[in-house]
C-alpha positions in Angstrom: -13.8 -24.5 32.8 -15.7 -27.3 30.9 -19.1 -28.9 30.9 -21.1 -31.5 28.9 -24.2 -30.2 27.3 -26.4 -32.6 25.8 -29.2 -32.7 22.7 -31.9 -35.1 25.0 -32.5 -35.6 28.4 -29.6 -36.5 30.9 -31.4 -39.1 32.3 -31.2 -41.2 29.2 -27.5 -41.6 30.5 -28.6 -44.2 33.1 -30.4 -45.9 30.2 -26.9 -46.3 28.8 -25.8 -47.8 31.6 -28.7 -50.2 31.8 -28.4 -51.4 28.2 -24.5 -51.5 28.6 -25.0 -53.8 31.5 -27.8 -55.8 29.9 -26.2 -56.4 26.9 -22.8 -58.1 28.6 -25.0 -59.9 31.1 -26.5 -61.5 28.2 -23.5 -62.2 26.7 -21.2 -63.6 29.6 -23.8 -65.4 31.7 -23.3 -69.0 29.2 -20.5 -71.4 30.1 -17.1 -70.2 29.2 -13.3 -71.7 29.0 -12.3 -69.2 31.1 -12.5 -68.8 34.5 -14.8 -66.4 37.0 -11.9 -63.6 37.5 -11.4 -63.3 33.8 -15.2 -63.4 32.9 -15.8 -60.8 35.2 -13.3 -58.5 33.6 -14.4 -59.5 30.2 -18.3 -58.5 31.5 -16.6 -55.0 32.6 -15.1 -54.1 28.9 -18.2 -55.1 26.7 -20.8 -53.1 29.4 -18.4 -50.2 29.3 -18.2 -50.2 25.2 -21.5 -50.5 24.8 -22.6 -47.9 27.3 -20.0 -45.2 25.8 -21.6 -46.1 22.5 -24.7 -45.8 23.6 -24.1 -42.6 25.7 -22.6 -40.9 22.3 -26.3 -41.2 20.8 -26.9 -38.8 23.3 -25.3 -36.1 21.4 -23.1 -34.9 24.2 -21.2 -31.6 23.7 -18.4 -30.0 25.7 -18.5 -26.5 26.2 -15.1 -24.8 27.6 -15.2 -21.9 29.0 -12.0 -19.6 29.0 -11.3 -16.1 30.6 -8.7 -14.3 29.4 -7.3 -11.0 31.3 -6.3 -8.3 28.7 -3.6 -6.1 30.4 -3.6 -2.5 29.4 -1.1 -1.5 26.7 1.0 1.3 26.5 2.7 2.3 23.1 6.0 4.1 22.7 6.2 5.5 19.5 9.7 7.0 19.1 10.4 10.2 16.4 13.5 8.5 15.1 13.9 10.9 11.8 17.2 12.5 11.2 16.2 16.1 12.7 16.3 14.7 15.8 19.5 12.9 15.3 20.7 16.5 13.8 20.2 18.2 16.8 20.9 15.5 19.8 24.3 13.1 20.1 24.4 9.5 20.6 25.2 10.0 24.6 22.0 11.9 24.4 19.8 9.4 22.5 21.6 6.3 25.0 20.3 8.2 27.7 16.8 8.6 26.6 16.7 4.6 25.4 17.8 3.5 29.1 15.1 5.8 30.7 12.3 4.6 28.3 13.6 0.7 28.9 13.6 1.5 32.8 10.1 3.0 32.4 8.8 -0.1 30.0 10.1 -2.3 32.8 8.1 -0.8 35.6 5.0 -0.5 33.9 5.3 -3.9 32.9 5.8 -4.9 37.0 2.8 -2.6 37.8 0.1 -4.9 35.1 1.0 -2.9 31.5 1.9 -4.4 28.0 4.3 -2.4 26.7 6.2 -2.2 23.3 8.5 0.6 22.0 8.3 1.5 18.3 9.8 3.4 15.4 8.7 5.5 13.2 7.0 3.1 10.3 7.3 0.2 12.7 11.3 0.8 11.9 14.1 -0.1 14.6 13.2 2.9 17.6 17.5 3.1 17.6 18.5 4.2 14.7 17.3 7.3 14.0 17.9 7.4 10.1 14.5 7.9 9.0 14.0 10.9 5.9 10.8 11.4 6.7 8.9 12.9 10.2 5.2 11.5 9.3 3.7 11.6 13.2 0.1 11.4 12.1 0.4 8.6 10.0 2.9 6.6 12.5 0.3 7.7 15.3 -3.0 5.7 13.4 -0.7 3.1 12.3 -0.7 2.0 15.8 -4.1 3.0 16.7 -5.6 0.7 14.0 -2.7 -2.2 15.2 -4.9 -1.8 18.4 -8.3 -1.5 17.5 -10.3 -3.8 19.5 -7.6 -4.1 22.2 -7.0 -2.8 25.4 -5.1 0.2 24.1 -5.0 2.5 27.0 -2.6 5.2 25.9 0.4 6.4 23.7 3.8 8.0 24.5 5.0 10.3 21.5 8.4 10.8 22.0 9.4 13.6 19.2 10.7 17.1 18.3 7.3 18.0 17.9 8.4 18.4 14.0 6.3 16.8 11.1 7.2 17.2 7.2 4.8 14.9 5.9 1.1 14.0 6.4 -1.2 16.2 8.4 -0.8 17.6 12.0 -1.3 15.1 14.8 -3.7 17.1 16.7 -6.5 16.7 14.0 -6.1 12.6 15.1 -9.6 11.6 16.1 -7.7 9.8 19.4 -10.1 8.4 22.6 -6.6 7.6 24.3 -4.5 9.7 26.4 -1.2 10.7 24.5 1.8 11.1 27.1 4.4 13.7 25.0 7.9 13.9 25.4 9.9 16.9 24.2 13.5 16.2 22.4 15.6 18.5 20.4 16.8 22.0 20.6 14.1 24.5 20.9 16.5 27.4 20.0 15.9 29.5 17.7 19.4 29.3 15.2 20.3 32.0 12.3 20.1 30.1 9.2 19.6 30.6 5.6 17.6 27.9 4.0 16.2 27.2 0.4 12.8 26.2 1.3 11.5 24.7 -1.9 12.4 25.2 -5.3 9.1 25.7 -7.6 9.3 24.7 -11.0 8.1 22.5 -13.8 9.6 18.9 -14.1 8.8 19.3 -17.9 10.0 22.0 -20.3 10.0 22.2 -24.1 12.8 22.7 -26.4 13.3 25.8 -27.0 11.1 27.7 -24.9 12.1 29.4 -21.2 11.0 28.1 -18.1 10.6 29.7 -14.6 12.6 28.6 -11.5 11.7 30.4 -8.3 14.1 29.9 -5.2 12.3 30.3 -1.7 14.6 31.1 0.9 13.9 31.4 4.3 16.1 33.5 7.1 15.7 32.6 10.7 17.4 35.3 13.5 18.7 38.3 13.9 20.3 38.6 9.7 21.4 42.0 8.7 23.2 41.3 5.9 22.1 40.6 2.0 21.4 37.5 0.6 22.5 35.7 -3.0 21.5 32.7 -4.8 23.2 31.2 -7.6 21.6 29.5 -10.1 24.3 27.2 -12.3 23.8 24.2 -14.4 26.9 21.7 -14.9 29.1 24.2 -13.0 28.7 26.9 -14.9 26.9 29.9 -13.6 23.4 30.8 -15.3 22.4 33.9 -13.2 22.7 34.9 -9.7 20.1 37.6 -7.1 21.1 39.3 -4.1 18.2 40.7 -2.2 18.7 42.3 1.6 16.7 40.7 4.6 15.4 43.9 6.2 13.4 41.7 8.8 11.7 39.6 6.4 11.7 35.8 6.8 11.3 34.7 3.2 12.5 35.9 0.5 11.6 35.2 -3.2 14.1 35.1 -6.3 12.8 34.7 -9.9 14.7 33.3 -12.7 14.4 32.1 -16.5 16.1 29.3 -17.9 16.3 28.3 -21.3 15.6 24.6 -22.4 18.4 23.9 -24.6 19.1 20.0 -25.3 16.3 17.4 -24.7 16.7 14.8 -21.8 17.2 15.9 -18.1 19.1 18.6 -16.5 20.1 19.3 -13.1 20.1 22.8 -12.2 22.0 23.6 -8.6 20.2 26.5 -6.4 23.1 27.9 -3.8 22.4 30.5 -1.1 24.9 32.7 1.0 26.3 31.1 3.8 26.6 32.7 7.0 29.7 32.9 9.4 27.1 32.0 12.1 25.2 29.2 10.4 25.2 25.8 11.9 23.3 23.9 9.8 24.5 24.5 6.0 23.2 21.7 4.1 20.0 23.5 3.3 22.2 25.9 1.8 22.1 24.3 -1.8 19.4 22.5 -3.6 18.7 20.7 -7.0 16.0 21.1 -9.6 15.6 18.7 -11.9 14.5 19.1 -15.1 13.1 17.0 -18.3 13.3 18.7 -21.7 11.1 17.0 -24.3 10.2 17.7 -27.7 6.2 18.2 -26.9 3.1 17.2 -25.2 0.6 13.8 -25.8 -2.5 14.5 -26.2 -5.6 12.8 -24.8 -8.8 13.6 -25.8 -12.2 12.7 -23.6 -15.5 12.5 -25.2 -18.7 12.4 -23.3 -22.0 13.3 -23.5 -22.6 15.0 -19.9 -20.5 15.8 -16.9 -19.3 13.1 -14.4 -17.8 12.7 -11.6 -15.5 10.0 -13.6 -14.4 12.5 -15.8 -12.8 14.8 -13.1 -11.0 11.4 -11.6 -9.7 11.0 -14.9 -8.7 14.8 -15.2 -7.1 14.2 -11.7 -5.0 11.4 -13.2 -3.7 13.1 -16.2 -2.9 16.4 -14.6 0.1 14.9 -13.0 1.7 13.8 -15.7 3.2 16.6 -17.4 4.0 15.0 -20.7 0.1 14.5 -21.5 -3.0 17.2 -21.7 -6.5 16.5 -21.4 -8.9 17.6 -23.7 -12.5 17.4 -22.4 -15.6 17.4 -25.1 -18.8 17.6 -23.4 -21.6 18.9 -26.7 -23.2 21.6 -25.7 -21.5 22.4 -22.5 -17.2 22.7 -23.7 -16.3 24.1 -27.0 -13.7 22.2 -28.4 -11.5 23.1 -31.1 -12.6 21.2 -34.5 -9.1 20.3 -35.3 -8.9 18.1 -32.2 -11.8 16.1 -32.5 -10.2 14.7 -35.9 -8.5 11.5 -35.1 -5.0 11.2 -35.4 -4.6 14.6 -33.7 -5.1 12.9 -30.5 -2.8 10.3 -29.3 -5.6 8.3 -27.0 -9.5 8.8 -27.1 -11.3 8.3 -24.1 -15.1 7.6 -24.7 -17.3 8.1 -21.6 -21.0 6.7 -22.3 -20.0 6.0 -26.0 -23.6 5.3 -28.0 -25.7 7.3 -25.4 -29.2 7.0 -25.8 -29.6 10.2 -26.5 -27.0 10.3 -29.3 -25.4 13.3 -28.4 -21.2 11.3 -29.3 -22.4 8.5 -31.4 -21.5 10.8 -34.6 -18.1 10.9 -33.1 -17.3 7.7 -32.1 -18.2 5.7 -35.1 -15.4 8.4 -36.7 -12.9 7.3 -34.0 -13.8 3.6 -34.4 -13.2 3.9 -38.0 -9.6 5.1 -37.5 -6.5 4.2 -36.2 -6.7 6.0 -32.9 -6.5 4.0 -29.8 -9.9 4.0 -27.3 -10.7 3.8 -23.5 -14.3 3.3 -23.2 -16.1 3.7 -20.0 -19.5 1.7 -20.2 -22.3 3.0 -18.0 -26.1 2.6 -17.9 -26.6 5.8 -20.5 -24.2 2.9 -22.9 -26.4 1.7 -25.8 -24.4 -1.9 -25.6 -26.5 -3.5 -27.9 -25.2 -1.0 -30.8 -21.4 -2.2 -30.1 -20.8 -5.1 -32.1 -22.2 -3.1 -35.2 -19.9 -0.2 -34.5 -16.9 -2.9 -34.7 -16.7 -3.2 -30.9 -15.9 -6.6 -30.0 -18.5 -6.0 -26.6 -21.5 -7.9 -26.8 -24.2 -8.0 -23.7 -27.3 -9.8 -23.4 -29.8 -6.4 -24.6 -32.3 -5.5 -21.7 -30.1 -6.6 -18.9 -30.6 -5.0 -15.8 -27.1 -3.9 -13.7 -25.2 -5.0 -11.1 -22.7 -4.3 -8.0 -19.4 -5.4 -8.6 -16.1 -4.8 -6.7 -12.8 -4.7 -8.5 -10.2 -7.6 -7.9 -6.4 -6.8 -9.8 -5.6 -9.6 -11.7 -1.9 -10.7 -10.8 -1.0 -12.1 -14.1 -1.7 -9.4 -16.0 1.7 -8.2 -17.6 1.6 -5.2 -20.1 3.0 -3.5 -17.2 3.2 -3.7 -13.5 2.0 -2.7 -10.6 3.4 -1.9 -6.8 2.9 -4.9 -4.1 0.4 -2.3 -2.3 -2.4 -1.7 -4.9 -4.0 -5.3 -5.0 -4.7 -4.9 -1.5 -6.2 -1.3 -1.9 -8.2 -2.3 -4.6 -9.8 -4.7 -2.8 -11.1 -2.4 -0.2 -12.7 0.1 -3.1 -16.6 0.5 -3.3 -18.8 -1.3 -5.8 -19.3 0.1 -9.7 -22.5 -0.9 -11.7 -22.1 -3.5 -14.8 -23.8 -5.3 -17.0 -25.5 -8.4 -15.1 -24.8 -11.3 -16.8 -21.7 -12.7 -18.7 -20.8 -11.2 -21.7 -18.3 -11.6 -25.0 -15.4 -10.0 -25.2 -12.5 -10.6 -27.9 -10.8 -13.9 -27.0 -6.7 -12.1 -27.5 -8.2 -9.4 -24.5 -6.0 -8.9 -21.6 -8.1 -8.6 -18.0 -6.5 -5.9 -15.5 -9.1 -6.0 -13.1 -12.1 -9.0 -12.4 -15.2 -8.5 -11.0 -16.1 -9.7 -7.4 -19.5 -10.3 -6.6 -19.9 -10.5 -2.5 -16.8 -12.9 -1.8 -16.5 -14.7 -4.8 -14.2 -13.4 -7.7 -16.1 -14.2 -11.0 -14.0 -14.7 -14.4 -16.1 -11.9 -15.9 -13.7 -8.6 -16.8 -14.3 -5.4 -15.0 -11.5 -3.8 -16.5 -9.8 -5.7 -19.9 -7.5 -4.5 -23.1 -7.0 -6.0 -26.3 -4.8 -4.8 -29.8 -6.8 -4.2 -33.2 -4.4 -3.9 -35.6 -1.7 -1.1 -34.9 -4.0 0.7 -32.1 -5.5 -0.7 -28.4 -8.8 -0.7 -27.0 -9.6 -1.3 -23.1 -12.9 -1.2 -22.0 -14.2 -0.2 -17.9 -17.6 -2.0 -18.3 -18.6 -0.4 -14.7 -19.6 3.1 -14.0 -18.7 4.9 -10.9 -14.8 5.3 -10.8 -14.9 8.2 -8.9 -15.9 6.9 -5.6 -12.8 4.6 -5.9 -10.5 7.7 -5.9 -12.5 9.3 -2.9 -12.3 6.4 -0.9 -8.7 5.8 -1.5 -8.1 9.3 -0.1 -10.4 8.5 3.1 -8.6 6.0 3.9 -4.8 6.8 3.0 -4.7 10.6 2.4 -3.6 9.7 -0.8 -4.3 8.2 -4.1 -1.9 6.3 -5.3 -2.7 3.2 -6.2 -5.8 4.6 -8.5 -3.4 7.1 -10.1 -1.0 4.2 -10.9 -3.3 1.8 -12.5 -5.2 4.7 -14.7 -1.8 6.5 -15.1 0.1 3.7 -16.5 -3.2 2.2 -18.3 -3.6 5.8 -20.4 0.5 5.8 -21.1 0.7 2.6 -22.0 -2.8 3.2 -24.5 -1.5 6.2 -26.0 2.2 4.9 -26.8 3.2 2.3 -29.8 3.4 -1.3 -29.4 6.7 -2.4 -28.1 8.0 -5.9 -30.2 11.0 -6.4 -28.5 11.8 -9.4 -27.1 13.9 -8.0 -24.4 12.7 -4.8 -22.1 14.7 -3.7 -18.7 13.5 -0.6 -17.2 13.6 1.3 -13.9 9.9 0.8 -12.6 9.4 4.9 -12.4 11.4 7.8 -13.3 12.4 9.4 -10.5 13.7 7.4 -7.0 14.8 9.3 -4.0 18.2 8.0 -1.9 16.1 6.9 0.5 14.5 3.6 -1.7 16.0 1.8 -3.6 16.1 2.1 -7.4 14.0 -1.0 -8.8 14.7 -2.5 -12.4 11.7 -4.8 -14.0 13.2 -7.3 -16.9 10.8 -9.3 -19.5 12.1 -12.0 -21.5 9.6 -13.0 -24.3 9.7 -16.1 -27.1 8.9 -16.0 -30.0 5.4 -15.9 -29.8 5.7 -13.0 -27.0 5.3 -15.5 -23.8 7.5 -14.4 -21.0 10.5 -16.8 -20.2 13.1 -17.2 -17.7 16.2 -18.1 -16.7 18.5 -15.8 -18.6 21.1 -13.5 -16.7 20.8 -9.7 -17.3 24.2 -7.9 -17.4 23.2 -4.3 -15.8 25.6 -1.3 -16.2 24.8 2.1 -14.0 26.7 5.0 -14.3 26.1 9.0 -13.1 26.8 11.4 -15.8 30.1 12.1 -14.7 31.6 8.8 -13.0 32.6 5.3 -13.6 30.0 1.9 -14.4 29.3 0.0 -12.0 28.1 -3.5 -13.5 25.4 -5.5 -11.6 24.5 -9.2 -13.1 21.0 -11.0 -11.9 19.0 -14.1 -13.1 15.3 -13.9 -14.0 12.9 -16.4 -12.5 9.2 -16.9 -12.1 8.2 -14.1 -9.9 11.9 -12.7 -9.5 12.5 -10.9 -12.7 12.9 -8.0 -10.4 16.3 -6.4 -8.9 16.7 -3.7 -6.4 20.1 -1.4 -6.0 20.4 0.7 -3.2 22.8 3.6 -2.1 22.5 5.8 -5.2 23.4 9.4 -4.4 21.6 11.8 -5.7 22.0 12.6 -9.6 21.1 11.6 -12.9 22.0 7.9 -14.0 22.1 5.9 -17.2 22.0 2.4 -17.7 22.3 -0.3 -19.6 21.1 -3.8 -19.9 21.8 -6.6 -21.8 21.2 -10.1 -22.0 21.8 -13.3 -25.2 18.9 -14.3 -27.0 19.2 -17.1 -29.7 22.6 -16.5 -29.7 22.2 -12.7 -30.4 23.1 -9.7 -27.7 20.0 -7.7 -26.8 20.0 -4.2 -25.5 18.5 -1.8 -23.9 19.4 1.7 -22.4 17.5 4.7 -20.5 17.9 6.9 -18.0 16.4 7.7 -14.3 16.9 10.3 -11.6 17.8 9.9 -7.8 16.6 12.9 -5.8 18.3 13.5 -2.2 15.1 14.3 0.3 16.3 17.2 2.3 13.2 17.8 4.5 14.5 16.8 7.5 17.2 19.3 7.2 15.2 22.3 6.6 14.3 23.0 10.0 15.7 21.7 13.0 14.1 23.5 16.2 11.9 21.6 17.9 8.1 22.5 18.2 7.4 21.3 21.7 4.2 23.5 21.6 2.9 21.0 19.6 3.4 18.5 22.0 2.0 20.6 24.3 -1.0 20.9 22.9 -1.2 17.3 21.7 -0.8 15.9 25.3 -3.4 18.5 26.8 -5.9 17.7 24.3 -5.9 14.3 24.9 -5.7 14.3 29.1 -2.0 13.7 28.5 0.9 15.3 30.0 3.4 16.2 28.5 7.4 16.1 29.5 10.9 17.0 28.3 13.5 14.5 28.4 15.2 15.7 31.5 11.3 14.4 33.1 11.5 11.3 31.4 11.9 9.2 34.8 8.1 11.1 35.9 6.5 9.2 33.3 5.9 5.5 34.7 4.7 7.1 38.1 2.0 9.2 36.1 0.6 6.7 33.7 0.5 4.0 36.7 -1.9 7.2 38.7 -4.0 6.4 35.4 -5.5 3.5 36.7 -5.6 1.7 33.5 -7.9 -1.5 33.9 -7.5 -4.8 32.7 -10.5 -6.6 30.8 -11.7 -10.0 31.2 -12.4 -11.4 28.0 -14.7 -14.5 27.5 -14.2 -17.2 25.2 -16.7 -20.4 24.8 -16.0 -23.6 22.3 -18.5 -26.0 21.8 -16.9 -29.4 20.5 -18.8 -32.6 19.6 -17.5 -35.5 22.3 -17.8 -37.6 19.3 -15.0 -35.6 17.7 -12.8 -36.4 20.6 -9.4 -38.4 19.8 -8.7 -39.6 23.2 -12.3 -40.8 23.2 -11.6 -43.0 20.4 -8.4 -44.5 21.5 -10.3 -45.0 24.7 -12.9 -47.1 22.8 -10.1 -49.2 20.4 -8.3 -49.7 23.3 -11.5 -51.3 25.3 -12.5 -53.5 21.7 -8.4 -54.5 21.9 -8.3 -55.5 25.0 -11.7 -58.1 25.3 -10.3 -59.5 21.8 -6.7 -59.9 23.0 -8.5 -61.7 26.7 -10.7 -63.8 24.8 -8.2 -64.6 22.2 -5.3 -65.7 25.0 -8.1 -67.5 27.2 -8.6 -70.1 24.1 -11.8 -68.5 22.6 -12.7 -66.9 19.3 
C-alpha cells in the first residue's frame, strides 16, 4: 500500500495546475506555423511539465506500507555425533531421515518454516561429528532466531553430551519437542575414562600417570592395565571389581630423553565387551630441560593480575612469580634480573612508590618488560626512566575498546579472536595522543564509540637484545569475564596474552625463513595448520616462493606436501593425520641458498564419543517437560507433526513503512525528459526553433 504525503498544504496542487496552464496559455496563444491539432498537443506537454515541476516544490513524499506474515519456525536440530552412529545402523538412521522429511513436509502444509540442522550447523546425514556439544548447538540456534518467530525446537539425540554444559540449564522460552535414539541398555564394558597426568615433565625427575577405569554390568572378574611406552612394557596393576564402578591405578614414570613420548594405557578386555575401543588410551608427554620464569611486579592486588595468573597457569613450561610489597614475600634471588625470563610491571612508578626502586633496576638491565599502565602510573616519570612513553602530564582518562590490528605479524592469531575482541568492554587510557617509539609494533588499537583511532591500546617494540610491550589501559580483567559470559570459554584472551608473554620471554628469531605448525597439539578431527614467513633482507615479509613440506610419524614413511606463499595465503592445512607424534620439515631457496626448518607436533585421537554409548533418554525427558515439550522415541516419530500443529503456533504480521522523496523517483524523471523531448522534437519537425 502507498500514499503521497506532502511538506505544505494539498491544495497548493491545484495551484500547480493553474500556473502549468497559465504558463502554456501564455506561451501558445501567438501565431504559430503549425496548425490547431498540433498547437493543442504542444499546449498539453508544456502545462503538464510545468505543473509536475511545480507540483515537486511541493515536497511530495511516498510512504509504502508493507505487511509481512512471519510463519512460525520450527528447528530440527539433529545429534549427528558418532555415539549415535555407534549404536544405530544406516537402515535405522534412513528411517528416522524419511520420518523427519515427512514431518517437515506437513508442518510446512499446515503454515510452519521449517529447517533441519546438524550439530554445528554440519550436514544432519552424516553422523561423523567427535563431539556431542547439545547446549552450545541448542543457543546456536536460539541466537540464529532471536527476534524471529521461533516457536519451538525438536532435539533429536541420545540424550548424551561430552562437552559444554547440560542442556537443561538453557534459559529457553520455547517449547523443546525430544526425540529419544540409541540404545538405552545398559552393556558390560571396561573403559579407561581419563588418563590424568602432566603434559610437561622434567628430565630426570618421575612423573605420575593415573588410569581411570570405569566397569559398567554385572563384572566379576579382575581387572589389569598396562602401561608400555614404544612397545615395551613399563608396569602393569590388576585390581578386582568387587561392585565398584571405577577403579583407580597409580603409576610412576621416569622422564628419560627430552622431546615427547607417547605412553599407551591398555585395560582387560572382556569376552562380553562390545565396544573395545575405549579399551586403550594414549598419554602424551613433553620432557623438557626446565621451566621459564615470569616474574609480576605490582604494587597492590588486581583483578588484572589473577587474568594474567589465569593465562600463565596453562602453560606448563612457564611459572608465575607474583611480587606484591608488603602483602607476598618473594624470594630476593628472583627479583634480580636476569633470573627471570620476562618482567611484568603492573602500575610501574606508582604514586606511592612502593616498585619504582625495582623497576628502574629492571629498566637498567637486559630483561624484557610488559607494562600495564593504569591511573596509579606516574606517566610523566617514563621518559626519564628510559621508557619511550610519553603522555601529555595531568590528563584525565578515557574509555576505550580494543580493535586487533590485522597486520600485525610477530605472530598470529585464529580467524575468531578479531571478532571477539570487538565485543570486549571498555579499559581506561590516557585521553589524548601520545609518543611512543616510532620501530613499535601495534597488536591492538583503540576504538572510541565506532571510530577506530590510530592511537595504541596494546603495542611492542625491541631495545637492543630484549622487548618491551606496553597495555596503556587498565581493566583487563573484565575482558576475560566477559569472554566467558558469552562463550563459556576464554580463548581468544588466553591466545593473545599467551602468545604475547612467549613470544616476550623468548630470543629474537633472525631467520629469514620460519614454517611452523600454528600450535602444538591438533586432534584428528582438524586439520593440522602450517604458518610460513618469508622475510628480505631488511625483515619485510615476501611472497611467492614454494615451500617443500615433509611429514613423517615416528615410525613411518614422508609424505612430501609442496605449496606457494601469497599475500594472505602463506597458510596450508593437511588433514587426515592419525593419531601420533609427527616431525617435519620445511624448506624453501632463498638467494640461491636452501633454508630449513624442522620441529615436531602431536595429533591426539578424541575418543569421547566412545566412552559411553547408552543413551540418557531421561535427559530428554526432562528437557521436553521443562519446557512444555513432549518428548518421543523414534518408533513415535510420526506423532510429532500432529502434536506441534495442536500447538497453535501463530503467525505475526510485521509492519514495514519507507518514506522516499518523489523527487528521487527515476521513472519520474524519464517521464519529465520524455515530455521536454517530445515538444522539442514537435516544434523542431513543425519548422520552428
Amino acid at each position: 500500500m502507498s500514499r503521497l504525503q506532502f511538506e505544505y498544504s494539498p491544495l497548493l496542487v491545484f495551484l500547480c495546475l493553474a500556473l502549468g496552464l497559465a504558463y502554456a496559455y501564455w506561451l501558445y496563444t501567438a501565431k504559430h506555423p503549425w496548425g490547431q491539432t498540433l498547437n493543442r498537443l504542444l499546449f498539453a506537454l508544456r502545462a503538464a511539465l510545468v505543473a509536475i515541476l511545480a507540483f515537486l516544490l511541493l515536497g511530495p513524499v511516498l510512504k509504502w506500507i508493507q505487511t509481512k506474515t512471519e510463519k512460525p519456525a520450527f528447528v530440527f536440530l539433529v545429534d549427528n555425533s558418532r555415539s549415535v552412529a555407534e549404536t544405530t545402523d544406516s537402515l535405522q538412521r534412513e528411517a528416522w531421515w524419511a520420518q523427519l522429511m515427512d514431518a517437515k513436509q506437513r508442518l510446512e502444509e499446515n503454515g510452519h518454516d521449517v529447517e533441519v540442522v546438524g550439530l554445528n550447523e554440519s550436514d544432519p546425514r552424516r553422523f561423523q561429528q567427535t563431539a556431542s556439544d547439545l547446549s552450545t548447538a541448542m543457543r546456536t540456534q536460539l541466537q540464529k532466531y532471536e527476534g524471529k518467530n521461533l516457536a519451538g525446537l525438536v532435539l533429536l539425540s541420545d540424550g548424551l553430551y561430552n562437552e559444554g554444559t547440560s542442556p537443561l540449564y538453557l534459559p529457553l522460552r520455547q517449547p523443546v519437542y525430544t526425540v529419544g535414539v540409541g540404545d538405552t541398555t545398559a552393556r558390560t564394558d571396561v573403559a579407561i575414562q581419563s588418563l590424568v597426568y602432566n603434559k610437561i615433565a622434567y628430565q630426570g625427575n618421575r612423573f605420575p600417570l593415573r588410569a581411570e577405569v570405569r566397569v559398567t554390568g554385572r563384572v566379576e572378574a579382575d581387572i589389569t592395565v598396562t602401561l608400555s611406552r614404544d612397545g615395551k612394557q613399563l608396569a602393569r596393576q590388576t585390581q578386582p571389581v568387587n561392585g565398584q564402578s571405577l577403579l583407580v591405578m597409580d603409576f610412576q614414570v621416569n622422564a628419560e630423553t627430552t622431546g615427547l613420548q607417547r605412553l599407551e594405557v591398555s585395560a582387560t578386555v572382556l569376552p562380553t565387551e562390545r565396544n573395545t575401543r575405549n579399551n586403550r588410551a594414549s598419554a602424551f608427554v613433553e620432557v623438557v630441560a626446565g621451566k621459564r620464569q615470569i616474574l609480576l611486579v605490582a604494587p597492590a592486588p588486581h583483578p588484572d593480575i589473577k587474568a594474567l595468573r589465569s593465562v600463565v597457569d596453562q602453560n606448563p613450561n612457564y611459572e608465575l612469580i607474583v611480587h606484591i610489597p608488603g602483602i607476598s614475600q618473594t624470594d630476593a634471588a628472583l627479583l634480580t634480573p636476569g633470573q627471570a625470563q620476562l618482567a611484568i610491571f603492573h602500575q610501574p612508578l606508582d604514586r606511592e612508590g612502593k616498585t619504582a626502586a625495582l623497576f628502574s633496576t629492571f629498566v637498567k638491565s637486559q630483561t624484557s618488560l610488559l607494562l600495564l599502565l593504569g591511573p596509579r602510573t606516574r606517566l610523566e616519570q617514563l621518559p626519564p626512566q628510559g621508557i619511550g612513553l610519553s603522555f601529555a602530564s595531568g590528563n584525565p582518562w578515557d574509555q576505550v575498546t580494543a580493535v586487533v590490528n590485522p597486520a600485525f605479524r610477530d605472530f598470529v592469531f585464529t580467524e575468531k579472536t578479531p571478532g571477539v575482541f570487538a565485543s570486549f568492554p571498555p579499559v581506561q587510557v590516557p585521553f589524548g595522543k601520545f609518543g611512543y617509539p616510532p620501530q613499535a609494533q601495534v597488536l591492538l588499537y583503540q576504538q572510541i564509540g565506532s571510530i577506530v583511532t590510530e592511537r595504541p591500546l596494546l603495542l611492542s617494540w625491541e631495545e637492543g637484545s630484549r622487548k618491551i610491550a606496553a597495555l596503556t589501559g587498565e581493566g583487563l580483567w573484565r575482558w576475560r569475564l566477559r569472554e566467558y559470559a558469552d562463550h563459556s570459554q576464554t580463548a581468544a584472551f588466553d591466545e593473545v596474552f599467551s602468545k604475547l608473554m612467549q613470544y616476550l620471554s623468548t630470543t629474537d628469531d633472525k631467520r629469514r625463513f620460519r614454517s611452523f605448525p600454528l600450535k602444538n597439539e591438533f586432534t584428528t578431527a582438524e586439520p593440522v595448520t602450517f604458518e610460513s614467513q618469508v622475510y628480505n633482507a631488511l625483515f619485510e615479509p615476501i611472497f611467492g616462493f614454494p615451500i617443500a613440506l615433509e611429514i613423517a610419524p615416528d615410525e613411518g614413511p614422508r609424505t612430501p606436501y609442496s605449496y606457494v606463499t601469497g599475500p594472505g595465503s602463506s597458510r596450508y592445512r593437511v588433514g587426515d593425520l592419525k593419531e601420533g607424534i609427527y616431525r617435519y620439515r620445511a624448506s624453501t631457496v632463498l638467494e640461491g641458498k636452501r633454508e630449513e626448518v624442522t620441529g615436531q607436533f602431536l595429533v591426539t585421537q578424541q575418543r569421547v564419543e566412545s566412552q559411553n554409548l547408552t543413551a540418557d533418554f531421561g535427559l530428554l525427558r526432562k528437557l521436553a517437560a521443562e519446557t512444555n515439550g513432549r518428548f518421543y522415541t523414534a518408533a513415535q516419530l510420526n506423532e510429532l507433526p500432529a502434536a506441534i500443529v495442536q500447538q497453535q503456533a501463530k503467525a505475526i504480521l510485521r509492519t514495514q513503512e519507507e518514506f522516499n522523496p518523489l523527487i528521487h523517483s527515476k521513472w519520474l524523471f524519464a517521464l519529465l525528459v520524455l515530455l521536454i523531448a517530445l515538444e522539442w522534437f514537435l516544434r523542431k519537425y513543425a519548422g520552428a526553433y
